[in-house]
KEVOMAR-754649 format. One record per residue (C-alpha): residue in one letter; x, y, z. Coordinates in nm, 2 decimals, decimal comma. Each point is the difference from the previous one (the first is absolute). Example, Ala and Ser with C-alpha at 12.3 -4.5 7.8 and 13.67 -1.06 7.14 Angstrom:
KEVOMAR-754649
<rec A; <1,23; -0,45; 0,78>>
<rec S; <0,14; 0,34; -0,07>>
end
This chain:
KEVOMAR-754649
<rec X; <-0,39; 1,19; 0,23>>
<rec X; <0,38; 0,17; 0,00>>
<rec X; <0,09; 0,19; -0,23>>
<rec X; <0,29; -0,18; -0,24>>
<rec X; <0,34; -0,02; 0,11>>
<rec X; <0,19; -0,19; -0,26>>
<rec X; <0,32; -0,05; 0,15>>
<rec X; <0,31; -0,07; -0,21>>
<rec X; <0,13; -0,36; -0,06>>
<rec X; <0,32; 0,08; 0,21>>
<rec X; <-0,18; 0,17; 0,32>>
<rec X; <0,17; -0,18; 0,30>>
<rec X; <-0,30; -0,09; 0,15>>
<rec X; <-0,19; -0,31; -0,13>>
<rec X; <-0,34; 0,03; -0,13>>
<rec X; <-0,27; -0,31; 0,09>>
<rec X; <-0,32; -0,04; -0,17>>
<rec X; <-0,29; -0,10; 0,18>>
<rec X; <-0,30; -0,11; -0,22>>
<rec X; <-0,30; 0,02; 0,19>>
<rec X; <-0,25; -0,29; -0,03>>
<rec X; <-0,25; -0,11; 0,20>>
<rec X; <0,06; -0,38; 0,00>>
<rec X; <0,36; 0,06; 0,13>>
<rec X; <0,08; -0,01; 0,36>>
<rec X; <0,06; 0,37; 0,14>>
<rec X; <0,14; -0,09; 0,33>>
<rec X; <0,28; -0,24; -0,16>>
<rec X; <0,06; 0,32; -0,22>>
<rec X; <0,01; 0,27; 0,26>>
<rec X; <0,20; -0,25; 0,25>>
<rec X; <0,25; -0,07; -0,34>>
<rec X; <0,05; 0,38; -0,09>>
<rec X; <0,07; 0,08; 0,36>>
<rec X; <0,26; -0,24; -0,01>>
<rec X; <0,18; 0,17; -0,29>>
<rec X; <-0,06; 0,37; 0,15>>
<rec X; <0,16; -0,09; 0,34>>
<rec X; <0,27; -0,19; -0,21>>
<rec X; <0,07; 0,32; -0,20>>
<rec X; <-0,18; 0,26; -0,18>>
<rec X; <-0,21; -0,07; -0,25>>
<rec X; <-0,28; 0,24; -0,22>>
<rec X; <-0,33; -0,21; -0,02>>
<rec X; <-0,22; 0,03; -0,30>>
<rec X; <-0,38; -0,11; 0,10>>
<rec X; <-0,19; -0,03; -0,34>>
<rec X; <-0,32; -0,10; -0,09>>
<rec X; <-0,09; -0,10; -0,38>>
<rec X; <-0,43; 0,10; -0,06>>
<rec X; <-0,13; -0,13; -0,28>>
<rec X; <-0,08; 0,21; -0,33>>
<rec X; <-0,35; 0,08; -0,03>>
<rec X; <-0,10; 0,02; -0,34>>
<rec X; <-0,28; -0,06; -0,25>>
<rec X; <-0,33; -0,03; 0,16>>
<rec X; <0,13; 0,20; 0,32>>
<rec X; <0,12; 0,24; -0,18>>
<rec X; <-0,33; 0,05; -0,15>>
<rec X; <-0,18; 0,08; 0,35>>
<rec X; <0,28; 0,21; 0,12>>
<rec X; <0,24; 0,27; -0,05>>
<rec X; <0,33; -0,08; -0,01>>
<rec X; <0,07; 0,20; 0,38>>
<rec X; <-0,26; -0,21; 0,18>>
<rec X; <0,19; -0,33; -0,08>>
<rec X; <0,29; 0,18; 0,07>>
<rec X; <-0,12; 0,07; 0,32>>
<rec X; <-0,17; -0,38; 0,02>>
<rec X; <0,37; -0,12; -0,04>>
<rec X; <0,17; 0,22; 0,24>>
<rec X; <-0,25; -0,10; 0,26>>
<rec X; <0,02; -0,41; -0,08>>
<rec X; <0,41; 0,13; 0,01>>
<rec X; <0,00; 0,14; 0,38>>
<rec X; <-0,24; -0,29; 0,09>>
<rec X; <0,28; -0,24; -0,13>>
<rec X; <0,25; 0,15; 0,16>>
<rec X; <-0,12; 0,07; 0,35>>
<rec X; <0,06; -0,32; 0,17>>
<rec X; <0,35; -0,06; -0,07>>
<rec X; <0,06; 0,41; 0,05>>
<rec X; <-0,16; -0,03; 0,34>>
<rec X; <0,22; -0,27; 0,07>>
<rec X; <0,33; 0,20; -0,08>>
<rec X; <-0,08; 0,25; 0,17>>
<rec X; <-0,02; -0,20; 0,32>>
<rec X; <0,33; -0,13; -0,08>>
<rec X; <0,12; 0,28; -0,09>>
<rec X; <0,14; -0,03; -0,36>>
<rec X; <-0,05; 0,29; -0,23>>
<rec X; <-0,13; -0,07; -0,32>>
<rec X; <-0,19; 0,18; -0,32>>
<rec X; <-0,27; -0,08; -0,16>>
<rec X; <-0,11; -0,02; -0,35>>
<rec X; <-0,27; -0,11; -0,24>>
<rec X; <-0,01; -0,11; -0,39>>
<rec X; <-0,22; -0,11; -0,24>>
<rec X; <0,03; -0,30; -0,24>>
<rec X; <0,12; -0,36; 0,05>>
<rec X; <0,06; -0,10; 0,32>>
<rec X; <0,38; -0,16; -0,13>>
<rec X; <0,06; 0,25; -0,31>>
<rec X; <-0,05; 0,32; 0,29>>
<rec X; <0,24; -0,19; 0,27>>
<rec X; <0,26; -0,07; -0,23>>
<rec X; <-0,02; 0,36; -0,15>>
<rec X; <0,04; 0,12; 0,33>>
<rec X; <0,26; -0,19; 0,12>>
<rec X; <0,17; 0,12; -0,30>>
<rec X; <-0,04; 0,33; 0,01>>
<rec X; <0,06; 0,05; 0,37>>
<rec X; <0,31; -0,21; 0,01>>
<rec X; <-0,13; -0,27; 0,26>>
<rec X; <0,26; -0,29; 0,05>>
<rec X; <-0,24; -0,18; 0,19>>
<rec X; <-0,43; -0,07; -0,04>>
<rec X; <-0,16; -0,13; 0,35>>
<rec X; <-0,34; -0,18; -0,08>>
<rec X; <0,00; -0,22; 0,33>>
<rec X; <-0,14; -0,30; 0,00>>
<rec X; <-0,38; -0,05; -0,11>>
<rec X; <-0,31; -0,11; 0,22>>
<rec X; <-0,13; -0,16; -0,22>>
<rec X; <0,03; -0,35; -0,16>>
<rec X; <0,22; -0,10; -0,30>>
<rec X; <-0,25; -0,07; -0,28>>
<rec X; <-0,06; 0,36; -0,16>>
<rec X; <0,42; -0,01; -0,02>>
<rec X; <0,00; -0,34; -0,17>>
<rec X; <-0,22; 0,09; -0,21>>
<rec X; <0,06; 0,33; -0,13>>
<rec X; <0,36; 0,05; 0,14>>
<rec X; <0,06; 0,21; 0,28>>
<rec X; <0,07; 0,38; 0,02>>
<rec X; <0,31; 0,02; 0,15>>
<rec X; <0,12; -0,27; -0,28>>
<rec X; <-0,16; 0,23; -0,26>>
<rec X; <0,16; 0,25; 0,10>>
<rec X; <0,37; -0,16; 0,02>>
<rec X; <-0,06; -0,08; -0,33>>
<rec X; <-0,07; 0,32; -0,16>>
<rec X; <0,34; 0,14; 0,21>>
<rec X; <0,18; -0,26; -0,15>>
<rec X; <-0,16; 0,04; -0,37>>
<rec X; <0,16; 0,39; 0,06>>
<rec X; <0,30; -0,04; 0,15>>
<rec X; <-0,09; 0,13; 0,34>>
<rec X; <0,17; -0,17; 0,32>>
<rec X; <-0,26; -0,03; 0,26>>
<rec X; <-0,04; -0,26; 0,28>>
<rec X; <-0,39; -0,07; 0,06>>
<rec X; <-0,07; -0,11; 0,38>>
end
């Protein structure tokens, strides 16, 4: 992962948010955030949210070994969608946290200063979203709850 670069809210060049899922469509994304790159610049934040590990894992092993477990699961996450950046030839950086899938996003969004939040559209069907609500929603509402201003793709 890249080291952190937390740029300030009135940097000139907008920062996007990619949260990284597997059940979202990586092409869609890639084609999407070369559309904005070619459009203008943009700084592309790829991030992956791992689960915490505690209790009974914790038990078995030392606090480094899920670290590494995490950072591993992290790159595995990421490498489709980096793969297909880098044949379109966006720049991007990558990044990993660890919590709550909607709690890390909006976090990040906030901290980083990211106008915008790209989750694509999902491949898969509609009833875990009806059910539970859907990340990106989650998400909109916890920018909302904090005053943030972000649109979520």
């Amino acid at each position: 992962m890249n080291p952190p670069v937390r740029p300030e809210a009135d940097d000139s060049v907008p920062n996007i948010l990619v949260p990284v899922q597997p059940d979202r469509d990586v092409r869609w994304c890639a084609q999407f955030l070369a559309g904005l790159h070619r459009d203008g610049r943009i700084r592309v934040h790829l991030l992956s949210v791992q689960p915490p590990y505690d209790g009974l894992v914790r038990m078995f092993f030392n606090r480094e070994s899920v670290d590494e477990f995490q950072a591993a699961d992290a790159r595995r996450e990421l490498q489709p969608l980096r793969d297909a950046l880098d044949a379109l030839g966006v720049p991007y950086n990558t990044h990993m946290a660890v919590g709550q899938p909607a709690e890390e996003i909006a976090r990040f969004a906030r901290e980083y200063h990211c106008p915008r939040i790209v989750f694509g559209p999902w491949r898969g069907g509609v009833l875990p979203g009806l059910v539970f609500g859907s990340l990106p929603r989650q998400v909109e509402l916890l920018m909302r709850q904090s005053g943030g201003l972000c649109e979520v793709v």
